[in-house]
N, C-alpha and C positions, 0 to 999 in steps of 0.2 A: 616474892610475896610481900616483901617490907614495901614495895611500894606498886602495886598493886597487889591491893588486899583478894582475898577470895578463898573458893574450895577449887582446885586443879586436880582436873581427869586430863585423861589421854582423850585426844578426841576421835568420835568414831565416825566420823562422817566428813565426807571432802568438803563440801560448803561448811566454812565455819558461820553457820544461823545463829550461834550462841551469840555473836557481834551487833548481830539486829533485835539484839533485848526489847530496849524499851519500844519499840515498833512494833512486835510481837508482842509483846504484853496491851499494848494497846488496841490493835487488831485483835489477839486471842489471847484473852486472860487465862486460859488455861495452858494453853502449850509451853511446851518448855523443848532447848535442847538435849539430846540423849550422848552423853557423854561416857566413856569407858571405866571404869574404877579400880583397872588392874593397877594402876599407881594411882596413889592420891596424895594430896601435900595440902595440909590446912593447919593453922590453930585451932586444937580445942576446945580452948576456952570461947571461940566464936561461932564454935560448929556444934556443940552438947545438945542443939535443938532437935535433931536428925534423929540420935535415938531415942530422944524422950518424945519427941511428933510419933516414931513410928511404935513402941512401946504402948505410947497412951492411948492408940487409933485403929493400932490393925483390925482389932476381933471388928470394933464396929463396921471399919470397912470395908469387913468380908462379908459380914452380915449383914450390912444394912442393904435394904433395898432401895434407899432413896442417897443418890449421890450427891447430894447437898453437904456442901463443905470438904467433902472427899474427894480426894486426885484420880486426875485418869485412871480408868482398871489397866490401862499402858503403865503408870507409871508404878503399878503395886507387881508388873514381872520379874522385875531382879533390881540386885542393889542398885546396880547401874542406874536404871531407869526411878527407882523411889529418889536417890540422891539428886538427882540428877533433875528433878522434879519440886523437892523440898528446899532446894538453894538454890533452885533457877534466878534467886535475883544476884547470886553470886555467882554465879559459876564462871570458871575460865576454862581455860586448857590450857592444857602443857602444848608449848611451841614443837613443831616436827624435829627439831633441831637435836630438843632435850630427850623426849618418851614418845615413844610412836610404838604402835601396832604394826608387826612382821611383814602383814598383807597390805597395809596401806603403804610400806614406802621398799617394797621388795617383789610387789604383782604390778601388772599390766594388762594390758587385753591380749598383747602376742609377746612370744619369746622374744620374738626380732625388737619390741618396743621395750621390755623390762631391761634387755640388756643396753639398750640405747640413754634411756633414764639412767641406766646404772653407772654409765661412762659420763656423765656429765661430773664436772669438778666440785660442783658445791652439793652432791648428790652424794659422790666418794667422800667428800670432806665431812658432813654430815654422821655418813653410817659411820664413821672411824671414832666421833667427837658423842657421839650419841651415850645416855648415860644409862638410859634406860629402853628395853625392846620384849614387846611381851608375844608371845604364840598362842596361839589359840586356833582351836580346831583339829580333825582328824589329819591334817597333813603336818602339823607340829605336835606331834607326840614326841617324847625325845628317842623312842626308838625305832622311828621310821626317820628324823632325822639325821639318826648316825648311818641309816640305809641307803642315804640317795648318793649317788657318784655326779660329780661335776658334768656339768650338762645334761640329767635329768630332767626333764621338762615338770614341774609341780603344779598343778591345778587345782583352783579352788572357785568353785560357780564359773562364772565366766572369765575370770583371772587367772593369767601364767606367771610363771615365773620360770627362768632356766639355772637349777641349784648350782651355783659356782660361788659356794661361801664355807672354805674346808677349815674357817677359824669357827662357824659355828656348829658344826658337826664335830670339829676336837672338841669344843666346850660342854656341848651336849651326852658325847662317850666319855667325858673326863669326871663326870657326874654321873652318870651309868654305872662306872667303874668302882667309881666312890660307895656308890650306893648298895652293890654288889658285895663289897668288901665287906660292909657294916654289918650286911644279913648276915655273912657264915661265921 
């Protein structure tokens, strides 16, 4: 961040379009990239704008009917997409390397290709060195993930994956466990 400045999402989309900024902003002054905000890494003191833009603006821009000066009704759906819309001239992402989404670097279109991807060495090197991994959806609940047995086929839309990962299902029932504990 010290030397590229900015606000860091995970990113949620395979084409990184966030790198075609200034081209996009010149093409479509409105668009922005849609980035994830299950992690974020920013300074404060350079970000304070975010909730005082959405603070100062919401009711008007629920209510108004003329969207003059107001963001896409896209990007008033979730934080993701407000943030993600309000720092478009800053935005990065976090490299796959550091924070990634479950689905983007653990599905495929077929079993036979997820685990083919999985086998490569800077693939392996990656998930091992990776610092952050977020879940998200109805097949990452953590109590469906302490359910799947190794080679489980996992689907999500048109994406598989074949579950052969018994470090995250300990971590996910070792927090089940935890959590279990605390209630009684």
């Amino acid at each position: 961040m010290e030397q590229k400045p900015g606000i860091y999402l995970i990113s949620s989309q395979f084409f990184q379009f966030w790198k075609l900024r200034p081209l996009l902003r010149f093409i479509a002054p409105r668009s922005f990239y849609r980035a994830n905000s299950s992690v974020v890494a920013f300074y404060p003191k350079d970000y304070y704008f975010i909730a005082d833009e959405f603070r100062t603006n919401i009711a008007r821009w629920l209510d108004s009917t003329s969207q003059n000066g107001s963001p896409p009704k896209l990007a008033l759906g979730s934080d993701d997409k407000f943030i993600s819309f309000v720092a478009r001239d800053s935005l990065r992402v976090f490299p796959w390397s550091l924070a990634a989404r479950f689905q983007d670097t653990y599905f495929a279109f077929s079993p036979w290709m997820s685990d083919a991807i999985g086998r490569l060495p800077l693939v392996r090197q990656t998930r091992t060195t990776r610092v952050a991994l977020t879940f998200m959806g109805d097949f990452a609940k953590p109590e469906k993930i302490v359910s799947y047995e190794n080679g489980d086929i996992i689907r999500l839309g048109a994406l598989v994956s074949r579950w052969k990962f018994p470090e995250l299902k300990a971590y996910w029932q070792a927090i089940l466990n935890w959590s279990s504990c605390k209630d009684d």
